[in-house]
mmCIF file as gemmi writes it, N, C-alpha and C atoms, coordinates in Angstrom:
data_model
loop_
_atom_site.group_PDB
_atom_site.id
_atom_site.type_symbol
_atom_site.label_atom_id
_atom_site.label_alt_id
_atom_site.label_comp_id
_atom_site.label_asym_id
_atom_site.label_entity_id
_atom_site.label_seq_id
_atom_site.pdbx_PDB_ins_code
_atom_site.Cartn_x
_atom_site.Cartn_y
_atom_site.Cartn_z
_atom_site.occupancy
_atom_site.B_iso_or_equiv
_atom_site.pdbx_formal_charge
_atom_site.auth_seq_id
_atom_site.auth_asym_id
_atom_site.pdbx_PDB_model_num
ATOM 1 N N . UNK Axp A 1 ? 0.814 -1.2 0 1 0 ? 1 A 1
ATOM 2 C CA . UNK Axp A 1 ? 0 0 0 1 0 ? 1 A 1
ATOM 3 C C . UNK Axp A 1 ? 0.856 1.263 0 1 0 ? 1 A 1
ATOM 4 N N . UNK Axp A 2 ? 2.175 0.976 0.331 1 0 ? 2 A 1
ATOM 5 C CA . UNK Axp A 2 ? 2.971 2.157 0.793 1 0 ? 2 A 1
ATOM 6 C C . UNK Axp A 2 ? 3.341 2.674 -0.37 1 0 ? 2 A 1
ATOM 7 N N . UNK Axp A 3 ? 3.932 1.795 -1.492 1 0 ? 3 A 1
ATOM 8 C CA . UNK Axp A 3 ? 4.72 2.214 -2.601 1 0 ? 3 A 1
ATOM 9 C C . UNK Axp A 3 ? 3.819 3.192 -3.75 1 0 ? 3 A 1
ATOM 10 N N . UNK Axp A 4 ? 3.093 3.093 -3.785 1 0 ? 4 A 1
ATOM 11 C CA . UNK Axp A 4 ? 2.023 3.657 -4.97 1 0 ? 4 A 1
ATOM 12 C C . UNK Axp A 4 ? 1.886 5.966 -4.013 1 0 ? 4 A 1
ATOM 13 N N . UNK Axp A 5 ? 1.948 5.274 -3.062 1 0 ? 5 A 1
ATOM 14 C CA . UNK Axp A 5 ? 1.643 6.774 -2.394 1 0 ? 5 A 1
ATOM 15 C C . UNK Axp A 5 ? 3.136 7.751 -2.593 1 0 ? 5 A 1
ATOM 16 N N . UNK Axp A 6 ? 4.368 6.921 -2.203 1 0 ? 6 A 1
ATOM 17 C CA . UNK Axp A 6 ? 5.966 7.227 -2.73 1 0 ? 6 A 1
ATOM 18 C C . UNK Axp A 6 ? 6.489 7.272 -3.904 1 0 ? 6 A 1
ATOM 19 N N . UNK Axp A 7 ? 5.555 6.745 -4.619 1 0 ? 7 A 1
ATOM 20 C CA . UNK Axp A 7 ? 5.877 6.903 -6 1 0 ? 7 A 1
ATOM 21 C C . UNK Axp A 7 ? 5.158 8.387 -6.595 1 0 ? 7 A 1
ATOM 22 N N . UNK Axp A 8 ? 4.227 8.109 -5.94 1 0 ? 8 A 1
ATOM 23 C CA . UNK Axp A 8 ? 3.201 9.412 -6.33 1 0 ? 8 A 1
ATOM 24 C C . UNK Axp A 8 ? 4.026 10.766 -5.718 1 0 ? 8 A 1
ATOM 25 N N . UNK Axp A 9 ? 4.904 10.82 -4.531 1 0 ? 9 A 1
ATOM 26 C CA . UNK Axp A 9 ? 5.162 11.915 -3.787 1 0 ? 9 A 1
ATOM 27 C C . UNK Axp A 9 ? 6.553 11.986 -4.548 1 0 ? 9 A 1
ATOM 28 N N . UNK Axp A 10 ? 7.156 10.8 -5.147 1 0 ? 10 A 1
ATOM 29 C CA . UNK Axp A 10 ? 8.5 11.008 -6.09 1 0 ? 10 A 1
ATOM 30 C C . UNK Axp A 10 ? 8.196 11.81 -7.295 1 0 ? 10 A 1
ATOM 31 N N . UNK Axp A 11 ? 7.058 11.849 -7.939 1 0 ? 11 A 1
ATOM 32 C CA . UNK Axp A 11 ? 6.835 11.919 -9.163 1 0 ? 11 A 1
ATOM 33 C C . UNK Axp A 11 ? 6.176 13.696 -9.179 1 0 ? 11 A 1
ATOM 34 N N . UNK Axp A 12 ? 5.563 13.973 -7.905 1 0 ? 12 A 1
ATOM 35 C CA . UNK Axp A 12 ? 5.574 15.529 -7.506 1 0 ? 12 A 1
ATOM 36 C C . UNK Axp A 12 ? 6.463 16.873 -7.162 1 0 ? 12 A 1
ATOM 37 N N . UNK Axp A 13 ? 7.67 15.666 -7.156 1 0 ? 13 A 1
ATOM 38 C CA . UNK Axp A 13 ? 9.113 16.681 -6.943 1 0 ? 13 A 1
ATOM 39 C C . UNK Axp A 13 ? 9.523 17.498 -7.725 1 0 ? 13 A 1
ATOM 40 N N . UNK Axp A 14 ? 9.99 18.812 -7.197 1 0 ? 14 A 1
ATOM 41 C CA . UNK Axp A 14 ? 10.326 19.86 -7.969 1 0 ? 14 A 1
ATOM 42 C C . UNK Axp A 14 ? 11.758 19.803 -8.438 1 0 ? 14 A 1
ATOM 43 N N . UNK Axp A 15 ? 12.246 18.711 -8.212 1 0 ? 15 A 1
ATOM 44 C CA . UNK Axp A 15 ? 13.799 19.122 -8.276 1 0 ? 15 A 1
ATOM 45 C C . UNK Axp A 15 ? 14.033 17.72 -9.225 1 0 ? 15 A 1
ATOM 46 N N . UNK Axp A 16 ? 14.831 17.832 -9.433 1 0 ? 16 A 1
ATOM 47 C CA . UNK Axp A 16 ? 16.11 16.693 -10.776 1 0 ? 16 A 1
ATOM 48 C C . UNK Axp A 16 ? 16.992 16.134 -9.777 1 0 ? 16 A 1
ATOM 49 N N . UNK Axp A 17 ? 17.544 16.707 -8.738 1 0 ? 17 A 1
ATOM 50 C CA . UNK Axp A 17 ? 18.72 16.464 -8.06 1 0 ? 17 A 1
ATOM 51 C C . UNK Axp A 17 ? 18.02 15.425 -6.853 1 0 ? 17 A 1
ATOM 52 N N . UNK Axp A 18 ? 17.336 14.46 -7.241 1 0 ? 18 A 1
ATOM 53 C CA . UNK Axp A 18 ? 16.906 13.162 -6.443 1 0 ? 18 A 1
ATOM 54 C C . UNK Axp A 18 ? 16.856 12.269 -6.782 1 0 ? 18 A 1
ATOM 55 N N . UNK Axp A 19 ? 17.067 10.849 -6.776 1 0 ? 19 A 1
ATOM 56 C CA . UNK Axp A 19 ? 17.306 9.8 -7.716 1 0 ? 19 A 1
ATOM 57 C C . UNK Axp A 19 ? 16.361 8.582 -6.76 1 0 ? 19 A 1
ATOM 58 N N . UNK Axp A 20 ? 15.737 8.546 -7.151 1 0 ? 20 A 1
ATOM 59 C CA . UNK Axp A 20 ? 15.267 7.039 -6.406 1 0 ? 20 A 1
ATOM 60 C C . UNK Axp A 20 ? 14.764 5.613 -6.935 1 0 ? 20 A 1
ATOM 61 N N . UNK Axp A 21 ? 15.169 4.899 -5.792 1 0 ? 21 A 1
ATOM 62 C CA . UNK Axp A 21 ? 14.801 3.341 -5.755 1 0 ? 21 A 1
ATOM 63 C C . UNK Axp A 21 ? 14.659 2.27 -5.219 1 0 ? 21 A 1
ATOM 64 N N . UNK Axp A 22 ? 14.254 1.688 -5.511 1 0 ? 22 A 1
ATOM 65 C CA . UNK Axp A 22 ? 13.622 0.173 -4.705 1 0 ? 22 A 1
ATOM 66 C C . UNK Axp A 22 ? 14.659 -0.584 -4.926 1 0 ? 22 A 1
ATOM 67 N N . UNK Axp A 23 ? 14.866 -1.377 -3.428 1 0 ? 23 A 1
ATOM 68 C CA . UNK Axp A 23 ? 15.517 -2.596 -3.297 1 0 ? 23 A 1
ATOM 69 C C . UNK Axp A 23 ? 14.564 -3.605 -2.831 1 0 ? 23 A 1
ATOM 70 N N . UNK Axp A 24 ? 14.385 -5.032 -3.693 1 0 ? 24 A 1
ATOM 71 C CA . UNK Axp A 24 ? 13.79 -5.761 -2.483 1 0 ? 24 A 1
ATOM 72 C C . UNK Axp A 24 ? 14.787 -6.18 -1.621 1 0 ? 24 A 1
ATOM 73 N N . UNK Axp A 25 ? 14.003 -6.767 -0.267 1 0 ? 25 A 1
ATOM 74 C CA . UNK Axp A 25 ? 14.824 -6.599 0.742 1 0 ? 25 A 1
ATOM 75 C C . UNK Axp A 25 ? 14.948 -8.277 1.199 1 0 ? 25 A 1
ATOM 76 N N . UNK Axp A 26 ? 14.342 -8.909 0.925 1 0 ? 26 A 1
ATOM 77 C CA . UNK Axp A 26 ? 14.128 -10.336 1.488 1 0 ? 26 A 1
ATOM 78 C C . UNK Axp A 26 ? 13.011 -10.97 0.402 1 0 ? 26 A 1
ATOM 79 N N . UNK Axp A 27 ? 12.845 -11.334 -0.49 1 0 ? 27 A 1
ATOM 80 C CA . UNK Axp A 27 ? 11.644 -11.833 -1.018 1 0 ? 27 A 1
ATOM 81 C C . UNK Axp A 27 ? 12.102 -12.458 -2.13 1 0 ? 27 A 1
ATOM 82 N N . UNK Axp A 28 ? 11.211 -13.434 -3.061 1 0 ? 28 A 1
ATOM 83 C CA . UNK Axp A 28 ? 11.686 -14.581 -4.102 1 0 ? 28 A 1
ATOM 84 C C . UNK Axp A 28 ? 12.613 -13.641 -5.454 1 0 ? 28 A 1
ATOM 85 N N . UNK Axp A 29 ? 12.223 -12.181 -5.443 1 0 ? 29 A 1
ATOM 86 C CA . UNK Axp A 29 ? 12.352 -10.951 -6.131 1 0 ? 29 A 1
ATOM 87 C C . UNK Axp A 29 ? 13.906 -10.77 -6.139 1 0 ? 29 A 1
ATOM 88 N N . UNK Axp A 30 ? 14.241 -10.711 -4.726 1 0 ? 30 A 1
ATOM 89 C CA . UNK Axp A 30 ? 15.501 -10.278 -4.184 1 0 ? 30 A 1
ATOM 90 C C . UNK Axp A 30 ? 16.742 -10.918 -4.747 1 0 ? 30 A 1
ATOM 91 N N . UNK Axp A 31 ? 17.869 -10.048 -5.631 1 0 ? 31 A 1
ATOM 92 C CA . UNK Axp A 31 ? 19.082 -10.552 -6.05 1 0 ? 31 A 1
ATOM 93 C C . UNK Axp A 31 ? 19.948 -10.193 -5.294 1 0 ? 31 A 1
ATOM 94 N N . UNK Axp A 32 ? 21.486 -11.072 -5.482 1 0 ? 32 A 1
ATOM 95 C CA . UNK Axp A 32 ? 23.051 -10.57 -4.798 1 0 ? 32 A 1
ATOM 96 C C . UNK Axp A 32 ? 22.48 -9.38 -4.804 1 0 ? 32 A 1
ATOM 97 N N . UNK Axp A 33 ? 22.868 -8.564 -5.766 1 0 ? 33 A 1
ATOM 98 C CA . UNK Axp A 33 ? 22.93 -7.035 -5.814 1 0 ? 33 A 1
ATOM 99 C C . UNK Axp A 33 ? 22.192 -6.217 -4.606 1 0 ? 33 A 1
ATOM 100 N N . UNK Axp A 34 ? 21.271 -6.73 -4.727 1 0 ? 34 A 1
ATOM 101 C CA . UNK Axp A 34 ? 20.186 -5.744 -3.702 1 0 ? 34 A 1
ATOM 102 C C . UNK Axp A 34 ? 20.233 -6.468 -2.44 1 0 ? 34 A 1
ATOM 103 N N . UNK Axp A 35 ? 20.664 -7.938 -2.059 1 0 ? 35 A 1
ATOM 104 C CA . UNK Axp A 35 ? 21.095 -8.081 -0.653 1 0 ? 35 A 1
ATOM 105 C C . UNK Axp A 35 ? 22.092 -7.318 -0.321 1 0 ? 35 A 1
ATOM 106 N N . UNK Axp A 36 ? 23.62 -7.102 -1.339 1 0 ? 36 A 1
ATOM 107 C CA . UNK Axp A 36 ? 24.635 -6.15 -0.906 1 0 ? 36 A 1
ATOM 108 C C . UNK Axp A 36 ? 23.958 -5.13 -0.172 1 0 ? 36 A 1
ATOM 109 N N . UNK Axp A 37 ? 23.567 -4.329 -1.066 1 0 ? 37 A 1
ATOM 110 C CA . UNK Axp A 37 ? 22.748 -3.056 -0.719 1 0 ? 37 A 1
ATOM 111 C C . UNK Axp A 37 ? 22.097 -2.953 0.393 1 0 ? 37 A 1
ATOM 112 N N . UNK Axp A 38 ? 21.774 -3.669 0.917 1 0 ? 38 A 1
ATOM 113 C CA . UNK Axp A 38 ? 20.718 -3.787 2.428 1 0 ? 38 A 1
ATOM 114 C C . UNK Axp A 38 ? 21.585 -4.334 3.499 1 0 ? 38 A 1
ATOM 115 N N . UNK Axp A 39 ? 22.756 -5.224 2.852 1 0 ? 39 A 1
ATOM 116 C CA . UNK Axp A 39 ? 23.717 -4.974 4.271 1 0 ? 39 A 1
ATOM 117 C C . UNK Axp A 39 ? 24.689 -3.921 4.061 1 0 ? 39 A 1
ATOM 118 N N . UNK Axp A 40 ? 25.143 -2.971 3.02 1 0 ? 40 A 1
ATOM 119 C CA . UNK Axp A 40 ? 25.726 -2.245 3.337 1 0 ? 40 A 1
ATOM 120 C C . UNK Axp A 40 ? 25.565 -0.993 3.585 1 0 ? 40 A 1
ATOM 121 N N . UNK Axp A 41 ? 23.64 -1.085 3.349 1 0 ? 41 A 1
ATOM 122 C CA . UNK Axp A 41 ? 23.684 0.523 4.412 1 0 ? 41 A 1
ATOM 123 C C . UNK Axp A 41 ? 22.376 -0.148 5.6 1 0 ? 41 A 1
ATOM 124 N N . UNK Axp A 42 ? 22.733 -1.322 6.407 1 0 ? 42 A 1
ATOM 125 C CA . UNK Axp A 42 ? 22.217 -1.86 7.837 1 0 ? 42 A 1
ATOM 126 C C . UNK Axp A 42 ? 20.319 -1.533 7.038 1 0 ? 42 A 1
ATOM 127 N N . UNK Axp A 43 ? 19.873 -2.261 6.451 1 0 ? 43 A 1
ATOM 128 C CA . UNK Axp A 43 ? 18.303 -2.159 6.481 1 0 ? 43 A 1
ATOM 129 C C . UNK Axp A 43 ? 18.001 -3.281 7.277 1 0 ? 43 A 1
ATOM 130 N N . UNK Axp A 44 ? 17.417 -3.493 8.615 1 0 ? 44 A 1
ATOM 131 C CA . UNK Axp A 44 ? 17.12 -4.031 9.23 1 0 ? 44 A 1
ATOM 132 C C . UNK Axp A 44 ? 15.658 -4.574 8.65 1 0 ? 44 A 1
ATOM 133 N N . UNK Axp A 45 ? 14.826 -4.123 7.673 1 0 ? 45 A 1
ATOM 134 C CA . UNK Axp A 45 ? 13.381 -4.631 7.372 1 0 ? 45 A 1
ATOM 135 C C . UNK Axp A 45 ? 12.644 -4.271 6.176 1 0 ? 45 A 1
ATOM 136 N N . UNK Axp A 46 ? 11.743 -4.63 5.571 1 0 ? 46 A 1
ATOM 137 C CA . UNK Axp A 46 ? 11.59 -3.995 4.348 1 0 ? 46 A 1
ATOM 138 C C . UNK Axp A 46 ? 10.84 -2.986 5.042 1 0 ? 46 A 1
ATOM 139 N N . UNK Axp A 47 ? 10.239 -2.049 3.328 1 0 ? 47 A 1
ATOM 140 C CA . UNK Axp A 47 ? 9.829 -0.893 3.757 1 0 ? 47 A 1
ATOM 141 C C . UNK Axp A 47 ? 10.634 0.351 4.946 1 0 ? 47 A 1
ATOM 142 N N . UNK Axp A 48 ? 12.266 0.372 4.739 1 0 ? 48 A 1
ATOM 143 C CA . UNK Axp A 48 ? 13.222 0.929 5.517 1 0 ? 48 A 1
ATOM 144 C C . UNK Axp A 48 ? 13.33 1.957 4.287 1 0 ? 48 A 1
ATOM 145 N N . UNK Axp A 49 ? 13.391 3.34 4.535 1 0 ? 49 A 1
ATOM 146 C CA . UNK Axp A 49 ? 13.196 4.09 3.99 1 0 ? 49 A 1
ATOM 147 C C . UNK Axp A 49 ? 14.946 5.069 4.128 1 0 ? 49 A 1
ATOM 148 N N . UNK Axp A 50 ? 15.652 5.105 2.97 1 0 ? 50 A 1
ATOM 149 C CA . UNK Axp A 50 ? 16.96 5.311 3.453 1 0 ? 50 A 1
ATOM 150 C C . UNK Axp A 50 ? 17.226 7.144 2.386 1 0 ? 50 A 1
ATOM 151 N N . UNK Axp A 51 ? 17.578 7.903 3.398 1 0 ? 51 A 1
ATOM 152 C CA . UNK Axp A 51 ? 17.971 9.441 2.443 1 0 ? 51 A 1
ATOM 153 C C . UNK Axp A 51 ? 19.174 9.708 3.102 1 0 ? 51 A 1
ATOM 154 N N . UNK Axp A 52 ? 19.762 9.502 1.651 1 0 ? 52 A 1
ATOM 155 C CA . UNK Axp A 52 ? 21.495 9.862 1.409 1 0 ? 52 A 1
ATOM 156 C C . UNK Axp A 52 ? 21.56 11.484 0.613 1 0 ? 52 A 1
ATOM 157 N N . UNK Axp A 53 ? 22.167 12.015 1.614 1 0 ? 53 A 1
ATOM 158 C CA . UNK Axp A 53 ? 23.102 13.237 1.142 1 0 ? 53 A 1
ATOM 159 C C . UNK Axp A 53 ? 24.387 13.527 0.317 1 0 ? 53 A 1
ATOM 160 N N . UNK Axp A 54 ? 25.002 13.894 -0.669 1 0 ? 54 A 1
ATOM 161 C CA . UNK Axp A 54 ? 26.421 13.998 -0.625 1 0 ? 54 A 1
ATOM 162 C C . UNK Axp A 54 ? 27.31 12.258 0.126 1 0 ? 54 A 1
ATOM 163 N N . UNK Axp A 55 ? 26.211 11.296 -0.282 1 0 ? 55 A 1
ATOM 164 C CA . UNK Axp A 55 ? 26.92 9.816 0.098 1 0 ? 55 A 1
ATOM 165 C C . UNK Axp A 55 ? 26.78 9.672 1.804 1 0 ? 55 A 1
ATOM 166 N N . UNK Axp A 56 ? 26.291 10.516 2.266 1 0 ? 56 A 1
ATOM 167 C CA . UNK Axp A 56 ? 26.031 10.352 3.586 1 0 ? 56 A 1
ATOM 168 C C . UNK Axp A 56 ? 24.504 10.139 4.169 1 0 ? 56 A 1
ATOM 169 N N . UNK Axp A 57 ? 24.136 8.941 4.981 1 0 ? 57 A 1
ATOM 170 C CA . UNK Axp A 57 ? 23.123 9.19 5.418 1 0 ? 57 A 1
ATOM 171 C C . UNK Axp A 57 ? 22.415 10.123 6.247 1 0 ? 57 A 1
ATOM 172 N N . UNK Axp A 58 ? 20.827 11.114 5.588 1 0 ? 58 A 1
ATOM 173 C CA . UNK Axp A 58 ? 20.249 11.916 6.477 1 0 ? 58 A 1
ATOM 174 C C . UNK Axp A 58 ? 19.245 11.628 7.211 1 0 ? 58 A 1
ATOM 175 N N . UNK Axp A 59 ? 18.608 10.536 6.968 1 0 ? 59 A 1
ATOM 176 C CA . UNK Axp A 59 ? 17.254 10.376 7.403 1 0 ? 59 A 1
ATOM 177 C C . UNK Axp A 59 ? 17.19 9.036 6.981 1 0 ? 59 A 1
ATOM 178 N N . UNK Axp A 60 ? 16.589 8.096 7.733 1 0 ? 60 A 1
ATOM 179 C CA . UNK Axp A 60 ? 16.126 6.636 7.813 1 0 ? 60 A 1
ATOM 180 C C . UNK Axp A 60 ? 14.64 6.754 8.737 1 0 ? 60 A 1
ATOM 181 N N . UNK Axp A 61 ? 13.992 5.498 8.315 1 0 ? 61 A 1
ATOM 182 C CA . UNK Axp A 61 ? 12.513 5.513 8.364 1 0 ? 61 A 1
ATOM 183 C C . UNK Axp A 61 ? 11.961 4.314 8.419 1 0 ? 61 A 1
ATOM 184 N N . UNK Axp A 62 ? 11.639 3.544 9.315 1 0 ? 62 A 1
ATOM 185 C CA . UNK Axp A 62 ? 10.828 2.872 9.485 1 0 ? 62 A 1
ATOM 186 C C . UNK Axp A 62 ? 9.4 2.875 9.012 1 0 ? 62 A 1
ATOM 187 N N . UNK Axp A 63 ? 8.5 3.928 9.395 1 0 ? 63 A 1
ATOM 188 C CA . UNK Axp A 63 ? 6.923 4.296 9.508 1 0 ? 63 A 1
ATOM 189 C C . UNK Axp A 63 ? 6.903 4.13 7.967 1 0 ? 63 A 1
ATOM 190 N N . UNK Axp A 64 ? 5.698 4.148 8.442 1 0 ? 64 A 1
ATOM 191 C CA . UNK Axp A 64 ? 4.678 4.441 6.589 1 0 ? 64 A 1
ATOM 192 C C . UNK Axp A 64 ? 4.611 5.564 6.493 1 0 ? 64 A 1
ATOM 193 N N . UNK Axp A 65 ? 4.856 5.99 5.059 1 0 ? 65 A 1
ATOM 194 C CA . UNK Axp A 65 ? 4.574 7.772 4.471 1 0 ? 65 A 1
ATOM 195 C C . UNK Axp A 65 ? 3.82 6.937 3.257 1 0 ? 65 A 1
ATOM 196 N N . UNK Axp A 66 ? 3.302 8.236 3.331 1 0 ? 66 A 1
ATOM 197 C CA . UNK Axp A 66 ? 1.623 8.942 2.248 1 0 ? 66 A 1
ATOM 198 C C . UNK Axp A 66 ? 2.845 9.801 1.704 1 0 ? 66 A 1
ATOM 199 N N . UNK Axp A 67 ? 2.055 10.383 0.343 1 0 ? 67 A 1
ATOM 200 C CA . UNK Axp A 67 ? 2.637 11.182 -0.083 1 0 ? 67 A 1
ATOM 201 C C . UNK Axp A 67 ? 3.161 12.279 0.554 1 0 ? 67 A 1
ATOM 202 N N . UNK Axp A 68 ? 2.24 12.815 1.296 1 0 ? 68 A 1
ATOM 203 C CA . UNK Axp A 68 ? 2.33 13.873 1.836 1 0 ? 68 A 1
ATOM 204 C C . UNK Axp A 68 ? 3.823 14.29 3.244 1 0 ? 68 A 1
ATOM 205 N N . UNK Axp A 69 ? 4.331 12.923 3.859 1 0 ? 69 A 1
ATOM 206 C CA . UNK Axp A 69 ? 5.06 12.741 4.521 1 0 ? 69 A 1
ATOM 207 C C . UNK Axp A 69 ? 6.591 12.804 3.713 1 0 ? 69 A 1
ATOM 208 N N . UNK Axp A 70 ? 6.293 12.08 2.141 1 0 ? 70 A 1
ATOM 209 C CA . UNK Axp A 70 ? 7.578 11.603 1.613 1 0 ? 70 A 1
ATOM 210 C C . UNK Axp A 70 ? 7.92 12.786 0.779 1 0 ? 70 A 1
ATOM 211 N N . UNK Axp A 71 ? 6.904 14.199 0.902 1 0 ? 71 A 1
ATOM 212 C CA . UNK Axp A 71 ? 7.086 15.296 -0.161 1 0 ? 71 A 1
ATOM 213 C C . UNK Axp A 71 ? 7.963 16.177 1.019 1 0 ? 71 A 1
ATOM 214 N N . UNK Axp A 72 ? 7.415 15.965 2.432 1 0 ? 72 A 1
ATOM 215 C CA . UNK Axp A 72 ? 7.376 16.931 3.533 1 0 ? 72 A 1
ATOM 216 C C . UNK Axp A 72 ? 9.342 16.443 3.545 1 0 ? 72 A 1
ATOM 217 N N . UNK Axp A 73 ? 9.65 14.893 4.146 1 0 ? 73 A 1
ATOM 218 C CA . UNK Axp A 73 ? 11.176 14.758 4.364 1 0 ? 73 A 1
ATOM 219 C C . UNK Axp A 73 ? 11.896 14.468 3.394 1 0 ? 73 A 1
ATOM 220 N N . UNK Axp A 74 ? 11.466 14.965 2.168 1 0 ? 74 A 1
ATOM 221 C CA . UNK Axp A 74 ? 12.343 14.71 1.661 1 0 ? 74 A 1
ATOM 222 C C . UNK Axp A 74 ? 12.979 16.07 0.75 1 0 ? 74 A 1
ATOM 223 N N . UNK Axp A 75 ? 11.757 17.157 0.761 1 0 ? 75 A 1
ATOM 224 C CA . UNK Axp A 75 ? 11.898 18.386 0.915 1 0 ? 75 A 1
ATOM 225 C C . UNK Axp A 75 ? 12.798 19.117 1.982 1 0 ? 75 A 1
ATOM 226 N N . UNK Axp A 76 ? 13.01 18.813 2.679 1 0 ? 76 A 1
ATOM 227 C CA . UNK Axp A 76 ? 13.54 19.345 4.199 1 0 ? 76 A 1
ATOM 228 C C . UNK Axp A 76 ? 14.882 18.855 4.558 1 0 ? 76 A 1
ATOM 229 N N . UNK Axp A 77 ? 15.265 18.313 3.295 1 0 ? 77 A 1
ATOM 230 C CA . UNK Axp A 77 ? 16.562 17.831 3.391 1 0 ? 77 A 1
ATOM 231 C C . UNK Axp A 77 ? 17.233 18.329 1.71 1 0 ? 77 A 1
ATOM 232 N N . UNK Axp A 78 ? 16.64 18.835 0.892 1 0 ? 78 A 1
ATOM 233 C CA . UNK Axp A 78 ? 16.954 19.41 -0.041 1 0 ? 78 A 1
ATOM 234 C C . UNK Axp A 78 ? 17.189 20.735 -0.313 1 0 ? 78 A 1
């Protein structure tokens, strides 16, 4: 339910300078590649919501965001 609302709040962004994407995290879906990825920036669960700065992490996320949450932090870090 979560992804359709983040996609929607990705696709409202005013800016170019954001890049996003899905890893699966555990599921029949899930390749090497994207297990790397989830142990090398610690995703403890799916739906872990990860915002990198300049290669640095700013914000990690557990909760569910609506659009309205994923326009609000991810604005506020741009």
């Amino acid at each position: 339910m979560e992804q359709p609302e983040v996609i929607k709040g990705f696709d409202s962004l005013n800016s170019s300078d954001v890049v996003g994407f899905r890893v699966s995290f555990n599921d029949s879906d899930t390749d090497d590649d994207e297990k790397q990825l989830a142990k090398q920036f610690k995703i403890p669960y799916q739906h872990t919501k990860l915002i990198l700065k300049n290669g640095q992490e700013v914000k990690r996320s557990g909760d569910q965001w609506d659009k309205e949450t994923f326009l609000k932090e991810v604005n506020s870090i741009l």
